[in-house]
Structure formats: C-alpha cells, structure tokens
C-alpha positions in Angstrom: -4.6 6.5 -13.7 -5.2 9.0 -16.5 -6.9 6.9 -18.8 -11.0 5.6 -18.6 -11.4 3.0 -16.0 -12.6 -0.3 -16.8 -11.4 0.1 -20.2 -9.0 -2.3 -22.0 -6.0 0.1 -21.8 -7.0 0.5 -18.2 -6.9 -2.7 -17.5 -4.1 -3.9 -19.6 -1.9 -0.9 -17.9 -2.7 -2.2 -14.9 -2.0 -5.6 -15.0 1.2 -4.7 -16.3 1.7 -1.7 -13.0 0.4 -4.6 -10.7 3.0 -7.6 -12.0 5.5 -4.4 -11.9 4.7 -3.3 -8.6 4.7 -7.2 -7.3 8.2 -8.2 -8.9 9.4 -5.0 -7.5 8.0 -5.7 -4.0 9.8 -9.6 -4.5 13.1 -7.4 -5.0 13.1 -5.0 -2.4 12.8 -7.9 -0.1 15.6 -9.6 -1.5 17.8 -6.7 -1.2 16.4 -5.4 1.9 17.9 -9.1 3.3 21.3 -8.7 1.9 22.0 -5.1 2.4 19.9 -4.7 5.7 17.8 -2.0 4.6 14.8 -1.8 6.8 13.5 1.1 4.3 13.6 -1.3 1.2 11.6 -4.2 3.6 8.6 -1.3 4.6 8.4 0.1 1.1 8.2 -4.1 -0.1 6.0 -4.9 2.7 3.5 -2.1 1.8 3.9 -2.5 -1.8 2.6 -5.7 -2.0 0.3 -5.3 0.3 -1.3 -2.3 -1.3 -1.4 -3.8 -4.7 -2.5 -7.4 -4.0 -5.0 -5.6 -2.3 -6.0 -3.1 -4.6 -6.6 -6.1 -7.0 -8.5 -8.4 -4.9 -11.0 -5.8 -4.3 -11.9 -5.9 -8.1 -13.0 -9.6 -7.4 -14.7 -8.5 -3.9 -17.7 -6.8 -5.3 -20.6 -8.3 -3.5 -19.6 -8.9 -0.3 -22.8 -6.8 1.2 -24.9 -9.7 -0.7 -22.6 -12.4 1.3 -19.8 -12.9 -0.7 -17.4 -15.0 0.7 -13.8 -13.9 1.3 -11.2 -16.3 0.0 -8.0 -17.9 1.8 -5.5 -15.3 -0.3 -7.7 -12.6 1.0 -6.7 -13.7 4.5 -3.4 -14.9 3.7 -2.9 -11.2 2.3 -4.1 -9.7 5.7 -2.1 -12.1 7.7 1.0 -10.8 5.6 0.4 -7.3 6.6 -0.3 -8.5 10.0 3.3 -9.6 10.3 4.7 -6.8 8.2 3.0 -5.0 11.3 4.2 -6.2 13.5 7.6 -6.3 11.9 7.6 -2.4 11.9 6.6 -1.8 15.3 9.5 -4.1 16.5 12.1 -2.1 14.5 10.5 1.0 15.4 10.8 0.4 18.9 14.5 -1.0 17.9 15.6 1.6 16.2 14.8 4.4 18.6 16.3 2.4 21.4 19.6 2.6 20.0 18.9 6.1 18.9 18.1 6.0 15.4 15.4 8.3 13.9 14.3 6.1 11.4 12.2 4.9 14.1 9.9 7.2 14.1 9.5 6.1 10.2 8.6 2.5 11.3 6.3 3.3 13.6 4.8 5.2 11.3 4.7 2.6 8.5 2.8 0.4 11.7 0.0 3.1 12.2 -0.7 3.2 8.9 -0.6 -0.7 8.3 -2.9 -1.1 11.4 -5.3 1.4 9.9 -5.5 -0.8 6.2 -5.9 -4.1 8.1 -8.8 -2.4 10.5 -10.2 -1.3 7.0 -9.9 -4.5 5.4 -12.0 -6.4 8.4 -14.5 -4.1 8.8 -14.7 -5.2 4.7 -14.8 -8.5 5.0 -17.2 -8.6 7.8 -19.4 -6.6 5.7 -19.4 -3.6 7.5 -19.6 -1.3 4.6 -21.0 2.3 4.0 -20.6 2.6 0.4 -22.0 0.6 -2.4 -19.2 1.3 -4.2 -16.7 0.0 -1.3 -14.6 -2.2 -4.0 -14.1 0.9 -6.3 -12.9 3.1 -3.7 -10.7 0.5 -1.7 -9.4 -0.2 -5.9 -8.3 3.7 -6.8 -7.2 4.4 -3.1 -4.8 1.0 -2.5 -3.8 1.4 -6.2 -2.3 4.7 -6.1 -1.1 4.3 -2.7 1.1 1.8 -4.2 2.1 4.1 -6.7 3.1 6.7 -4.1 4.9 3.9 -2.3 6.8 2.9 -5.5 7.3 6.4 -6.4 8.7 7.6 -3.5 11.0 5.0 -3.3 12.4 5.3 -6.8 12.5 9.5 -5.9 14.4 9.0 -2.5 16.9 6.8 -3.7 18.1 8.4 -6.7 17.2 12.3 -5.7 19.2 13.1 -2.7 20.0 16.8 -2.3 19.8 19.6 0.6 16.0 19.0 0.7 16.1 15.3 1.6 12.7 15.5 2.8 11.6 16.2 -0.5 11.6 13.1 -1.8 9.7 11.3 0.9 7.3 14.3 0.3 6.3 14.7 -2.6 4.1 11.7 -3.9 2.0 12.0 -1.2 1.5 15.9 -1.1 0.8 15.2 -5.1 -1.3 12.0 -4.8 -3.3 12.0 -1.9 -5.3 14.9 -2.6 -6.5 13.0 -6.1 -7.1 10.0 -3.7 -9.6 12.7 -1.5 -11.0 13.7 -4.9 -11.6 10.3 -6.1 -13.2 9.3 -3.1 -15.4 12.1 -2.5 -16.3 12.0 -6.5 -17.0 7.5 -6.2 -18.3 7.2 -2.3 
C-alpha cells in the first residue's frame, strides 16, 4: 500500500500479499470445515473473493472499448454468488436458534450482494470512471487486507473491548479507501 503503484516492489509485494491472501483464504476454509467455524468460512469466502477480484481487474482495463470478460471472471462471481447465498442461509439459521452472530452473516450477505451488483454493472460496461479498473484494484485490495487483518486481530486480541478488533481495520482503512477513490475517480 505505501509504496509507488505500478512499480516493481509494488507489484512484487503484491503478488506475494495476493498468493498470501489466497493460501490463507484455501486455509480458513479447511479449518472453517473441521472446526465448524462459520466466521473462518465468511472471512475465506470474502478473502478470496476480494483478492481474485482485486487482481482480475488489473487485466480488465478496457472493458468500455468491448473487452471481453473471461470464464474465471464469472466463475469468480458465481463463487461469491454462492458464498451469498451461503451467508444469508446461516444468518437466517443462526438467529433462528438465537445466536447473534446472525446479524454478522447477514451482514457479510449485504455486503457480498453489493460487490457482485458492482462487478455486473462492470462487466456490462456500465462504467462512470475511466479509471474503473484502478479504483475496483485499490478498493478490493485493501478490503482484503481489512478482511485478513481483522481476522488475524480478533482471533488473537480478545479483551474487554471485543468489538475492538472487528473495529479497527475498517475505522483505519476505509477512510484511505474514500481518499483513494476520491483522489483516482
């Protein structure tokens, strides 16, 4: 994030946050299955759909001049599709039998309905910036980050301010998302 985009350190860092971020994503899911964590399969689910995506955008430059958008494209958006719906059934699960984590899933679904109403408004080339690809870039990359981060912070941080954890990165990071849009769109 700090150093000069579309440098080599830039993109070497990121190559190795993106393979990171992926392998991490692969791991939550595996451990979300054999300890029944429903946190570790939203934070894998949104992971990997926030970094794949963040990539892929890189390659989706010229989609205003008809660029066509490739099968992993769609197979990415048909995985969040699922993740989706995925949340929405545990949410609704979950506060059936009382559980506020819930709320969290449903949550996790808004949000994931919002990226995938983004993403096809994208790849139908319904597009208000020329610099869509940069913005959908710095915005799915550091959302990934925040994902990641928060994670990492709620699992091994618990104290009297539990909420602090889940907090933080985004109080931190989504303003420098605002910034970096504002500064790019």
């Amino acid at each position: 994030m700090v150093s000069k985009k579309g440098d080599k350190t830039h993109k070497l860092l990121g190559k190795i946050f993106s393979i990171s971020i992926l392998f991490a994503g692969v791991c939550s899911f595996v451990l979300a299955t054999l300890h029944k964590n429903e946190f570790l399969f939203a934070v894998g689910v949104f992971t990997i759909y926030m970094v794949t995506t963040g990539w892929r955008f890189l390659s989706l430059k010229n989609i205003q001049t008809g660029q066509k958008i490739e099968k992993i494209d769609w197979l990415i958006f048909c995985f969040m599709i699922l993740g989706s719906i995925s949340f929405i059934f545990l949410g609704i699960k979950n506060i059936y039998n009382k559980e506020n984590f819930g709320i969290v899933m449903l949550l996790f679904s808004v949000g994931s309905i919002l990226f995938l109403i983004q993403d096809y408004k994208t790849y139908n080339g319904k597009i208000k910036s020329k610099n869509y690809w940069l913005l959908l870039h710095l915005q799915r990359m550091t959302g990934a980050y925040i994902a990641s981060l928060t994670a990492f912070l709620v699992v091994n941080f618990q104290n009297r301010l539990s909420f602090l954890p889940w907090l933080l990165p985004t109080i931190i990071f989504v303003p420098l998302i605002i910034k970096w849009t504002r500064k790019y769109f």
